[in-house]
C-alpha positions as CSV (number, residue, x, y, z in Angstrom):
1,X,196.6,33.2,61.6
2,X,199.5,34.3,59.8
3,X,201.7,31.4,58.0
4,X,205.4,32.0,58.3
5,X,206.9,31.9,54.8
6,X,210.5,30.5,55.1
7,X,213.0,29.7,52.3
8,X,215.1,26.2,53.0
9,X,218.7,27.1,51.6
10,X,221.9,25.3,51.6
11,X,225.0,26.4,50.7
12,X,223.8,29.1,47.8
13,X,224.1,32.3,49.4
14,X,224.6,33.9,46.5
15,X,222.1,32.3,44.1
16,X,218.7,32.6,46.0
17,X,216.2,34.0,43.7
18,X,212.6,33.7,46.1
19,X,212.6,36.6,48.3
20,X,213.0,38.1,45.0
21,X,209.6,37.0,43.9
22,X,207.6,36.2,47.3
23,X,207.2,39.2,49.9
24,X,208.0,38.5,53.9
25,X,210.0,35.2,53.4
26,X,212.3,34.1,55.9
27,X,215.6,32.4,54.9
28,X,216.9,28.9,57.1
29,X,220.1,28.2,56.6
30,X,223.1,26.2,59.3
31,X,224.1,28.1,61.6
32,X,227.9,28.1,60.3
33,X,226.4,29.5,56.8
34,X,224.6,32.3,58.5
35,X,227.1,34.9,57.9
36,X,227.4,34.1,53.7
37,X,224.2,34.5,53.8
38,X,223.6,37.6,55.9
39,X,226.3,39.1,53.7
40,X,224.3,38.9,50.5
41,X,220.6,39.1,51.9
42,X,221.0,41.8,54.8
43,X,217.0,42.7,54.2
44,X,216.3,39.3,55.0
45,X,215.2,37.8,58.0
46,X,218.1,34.4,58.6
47,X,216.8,32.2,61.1
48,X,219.4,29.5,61.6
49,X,219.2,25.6,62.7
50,X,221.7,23.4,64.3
51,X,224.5,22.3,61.3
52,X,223.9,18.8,62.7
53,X,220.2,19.0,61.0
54,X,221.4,17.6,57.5
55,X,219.7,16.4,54.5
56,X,216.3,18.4,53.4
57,X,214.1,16.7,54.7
58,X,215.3,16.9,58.8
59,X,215.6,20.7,57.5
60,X,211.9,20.5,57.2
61,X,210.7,18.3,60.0
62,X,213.1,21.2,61.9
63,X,210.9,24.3,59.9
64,X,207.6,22.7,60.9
65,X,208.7,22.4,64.5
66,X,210.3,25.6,64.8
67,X,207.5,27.5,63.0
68,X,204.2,26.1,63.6
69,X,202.1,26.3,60.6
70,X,204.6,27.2,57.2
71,X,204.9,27.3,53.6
72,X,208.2,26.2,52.4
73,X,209.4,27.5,49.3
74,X,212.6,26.5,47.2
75,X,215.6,28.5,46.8
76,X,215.3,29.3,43.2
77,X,211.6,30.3,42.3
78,X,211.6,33.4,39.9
79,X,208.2,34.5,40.2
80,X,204.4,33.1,41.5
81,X,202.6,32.6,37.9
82,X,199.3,32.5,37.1
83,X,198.3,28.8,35.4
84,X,194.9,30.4,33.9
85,X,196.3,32.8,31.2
86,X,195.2,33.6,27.2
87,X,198.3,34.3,24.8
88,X,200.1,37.4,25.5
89,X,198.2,38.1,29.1
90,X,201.2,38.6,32.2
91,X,201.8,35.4,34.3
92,X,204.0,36.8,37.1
93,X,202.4,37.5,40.1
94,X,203.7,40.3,41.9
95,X,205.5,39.3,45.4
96,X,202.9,41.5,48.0
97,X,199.8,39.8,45.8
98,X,201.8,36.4,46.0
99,X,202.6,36.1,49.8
100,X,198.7,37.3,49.8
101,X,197.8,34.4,47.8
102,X,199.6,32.3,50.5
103,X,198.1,33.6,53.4
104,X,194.0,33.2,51.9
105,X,195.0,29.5,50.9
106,X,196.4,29.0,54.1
107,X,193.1,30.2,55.8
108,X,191.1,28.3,53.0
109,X,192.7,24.9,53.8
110,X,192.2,25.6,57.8
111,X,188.5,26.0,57.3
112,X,188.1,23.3,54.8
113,X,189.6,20.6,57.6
114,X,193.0,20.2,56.1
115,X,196.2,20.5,56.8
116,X,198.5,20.0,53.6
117,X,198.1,23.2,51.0
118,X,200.0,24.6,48.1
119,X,199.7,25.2,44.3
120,X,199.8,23.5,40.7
121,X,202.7,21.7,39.7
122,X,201.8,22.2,36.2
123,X,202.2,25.2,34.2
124,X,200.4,25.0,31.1
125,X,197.1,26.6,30.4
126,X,196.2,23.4,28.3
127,X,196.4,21.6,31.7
128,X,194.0,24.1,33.4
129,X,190.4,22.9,34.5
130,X,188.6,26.2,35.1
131,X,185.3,24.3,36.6
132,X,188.1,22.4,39.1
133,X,190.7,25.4,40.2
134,X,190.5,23.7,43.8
135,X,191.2,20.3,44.5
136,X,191.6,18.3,47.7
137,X,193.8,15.9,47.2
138,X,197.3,14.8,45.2
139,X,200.6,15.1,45.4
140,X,202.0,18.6,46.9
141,X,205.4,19.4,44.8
142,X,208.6,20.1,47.3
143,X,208.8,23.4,45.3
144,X,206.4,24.9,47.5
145,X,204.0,23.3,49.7
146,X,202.5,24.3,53.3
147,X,201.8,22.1,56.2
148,X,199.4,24.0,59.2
149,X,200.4,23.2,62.8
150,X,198.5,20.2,64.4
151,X,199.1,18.0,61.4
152,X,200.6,15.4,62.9
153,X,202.9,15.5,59.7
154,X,206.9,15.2,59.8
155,X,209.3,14.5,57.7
156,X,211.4,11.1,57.6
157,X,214.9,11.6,57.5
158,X,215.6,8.4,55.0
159,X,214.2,9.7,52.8
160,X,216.8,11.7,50.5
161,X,215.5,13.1,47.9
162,X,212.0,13.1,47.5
163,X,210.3,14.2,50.8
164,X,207.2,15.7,48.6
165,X,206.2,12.5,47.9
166,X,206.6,10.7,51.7
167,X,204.5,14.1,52.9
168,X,201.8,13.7,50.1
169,X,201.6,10.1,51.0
170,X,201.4,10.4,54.9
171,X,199.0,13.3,54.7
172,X,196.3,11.2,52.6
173,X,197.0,8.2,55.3
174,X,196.3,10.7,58.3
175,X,193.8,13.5,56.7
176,X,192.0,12.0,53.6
177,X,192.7,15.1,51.4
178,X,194.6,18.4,50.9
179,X,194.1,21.8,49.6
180,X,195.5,22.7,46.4
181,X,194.6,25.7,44.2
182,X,195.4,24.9,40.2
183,X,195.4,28.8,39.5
184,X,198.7,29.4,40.2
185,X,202.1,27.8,40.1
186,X,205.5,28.6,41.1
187,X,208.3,28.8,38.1
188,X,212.1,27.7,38.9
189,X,215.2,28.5,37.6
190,X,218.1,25.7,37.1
191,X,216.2,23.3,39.3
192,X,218.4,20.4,38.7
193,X,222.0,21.9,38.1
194,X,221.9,24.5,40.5
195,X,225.0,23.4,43.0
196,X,224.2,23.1,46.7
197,X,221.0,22.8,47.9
198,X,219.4,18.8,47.5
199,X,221.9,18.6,44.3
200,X,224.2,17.7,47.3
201,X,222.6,14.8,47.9
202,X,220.8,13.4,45.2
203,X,221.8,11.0,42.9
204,X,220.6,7.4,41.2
205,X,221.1,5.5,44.4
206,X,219.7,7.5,46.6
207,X,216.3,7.8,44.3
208,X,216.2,4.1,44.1
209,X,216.2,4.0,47.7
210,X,213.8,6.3,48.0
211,X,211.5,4.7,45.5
212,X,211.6,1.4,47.5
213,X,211.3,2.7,50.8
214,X,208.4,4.4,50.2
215,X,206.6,1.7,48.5
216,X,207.6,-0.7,51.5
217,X,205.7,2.2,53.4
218,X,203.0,3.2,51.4
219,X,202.4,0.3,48.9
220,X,203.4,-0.7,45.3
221,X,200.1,0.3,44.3
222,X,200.2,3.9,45.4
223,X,203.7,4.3,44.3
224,X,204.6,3.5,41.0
225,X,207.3,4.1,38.2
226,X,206.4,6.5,35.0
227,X,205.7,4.7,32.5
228,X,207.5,7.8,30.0
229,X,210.2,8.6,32.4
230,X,211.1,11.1,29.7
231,X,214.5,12.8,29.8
232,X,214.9,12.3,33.4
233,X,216.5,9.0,35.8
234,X,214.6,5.8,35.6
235,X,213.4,6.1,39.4
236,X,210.8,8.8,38.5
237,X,207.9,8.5,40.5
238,X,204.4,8.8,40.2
239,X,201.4,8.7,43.2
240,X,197.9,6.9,42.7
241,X,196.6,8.6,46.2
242,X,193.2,8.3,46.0
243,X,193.2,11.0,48.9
């Protein structure tokens, strides 16, 4: 069972970074953009969708559709890095052992029962459990995260912004858990300045509208404010998921 590897891009044709670091990725674009990006990636595979598919997440409830079971990666990821690391050892994956690394997880989740996969959203050795490298269950970052076919998952186009947390959330409601493995991580580049792309889209209203909606979904319980929003808008979110 191979998983179909495919790159959601919008309007950046000539700043995508993850072919670069992931091998056999597929880049899916609008239709109308398919020639930008042909020019500047002719070794990549373009599939195209309809320009009337708009916003990220109908992109993605169009990817899982289109392609069955997929990991969706973003447009700017420099490399696959390894989380468990000592002082001075290489991080960076190489892209044949990283599209590897996909594939086994992909297989893994399948014959654990689940259906949501992906990788640790947190880079830092110090947050490394090496006697919990797999867990099954949490929140799956929009960075990079798989969903196998007969999920019953899809993607609700109001939400705007933050369709990682609506997918993390119905998965627990429909599956009871997840497959993530801590090891490894995927490292961006200009996540949040980077024109095109969701920076189209996003803004303070349209996070506070998401925030709401899914907690008139999901619950106030399982969706809550940070309590240290940090340096970022006060709509940052955190999940309690208990699956």
């Amino acid at each position: 069972m191979e998983v179909k590897l495919v790159i959601p891009s919008h309007k950046r044709w000539e700043r995508v970074l993850t072919h670069k670091a992931v091998d056999n990725t597929i880049l899916c674009v609008e239709e109308s953009q398919r020639e930008l990006y042909q020019e500047h990636h002719p070794n990549t595979e373009i599939v195209t969708h309809p320009d009337s598919v708009k916003g990220l997440a109908l992109k993605r409830d169009w990817i899982i559709k289109h392609f069955g079971s997929v990991f969706m990666l973003d447009d700017d990821i420099k490399a696959m890095r390894r989380v468990y690391s000592e002082k001075g050892e290489k991080t960076n994956v190489e892209p044949e052992t990283a599209y590897d690394i996909i594939q086994i997880t992909a297989q893994a989740c399948r014959e654990a029962g689940f259906y949501l996969f992906g990788f640790s959203n947190a880079p830092s050795p110090i947050a490394f459990d090496p006697f919990n490298p797999i867990q099954l269950k949490g929140y799956f970052t929009g960075c990079a995260h798989g969903v196998l076919s007969g999920s019953k998952l899809w993607y609700n186009p109001d939400i705007i912004c933050n369709e990682d947390y609506w997918i993390s959330c119905l998965n627990a409601y429909y599956h009871r858990g997840a497959y993530k493995d801590s090891r490894f991580y995927f490292a961006q580049q200009d996540t949040f300045v980077n024109r095109g792309g969701l920076a189209e889209f996003r803004n303070i209203d349209a996070e506070k509208k998401d925030f709401e909606y899914l907690q008139s979904v999901f619950g106030k319980e399982i969706v809550t404010l940070r309590k240290s929003p940090g340096k970022g808008h006060e709509y940052q979110k955190s999940l309690k998921l208990p699956f």
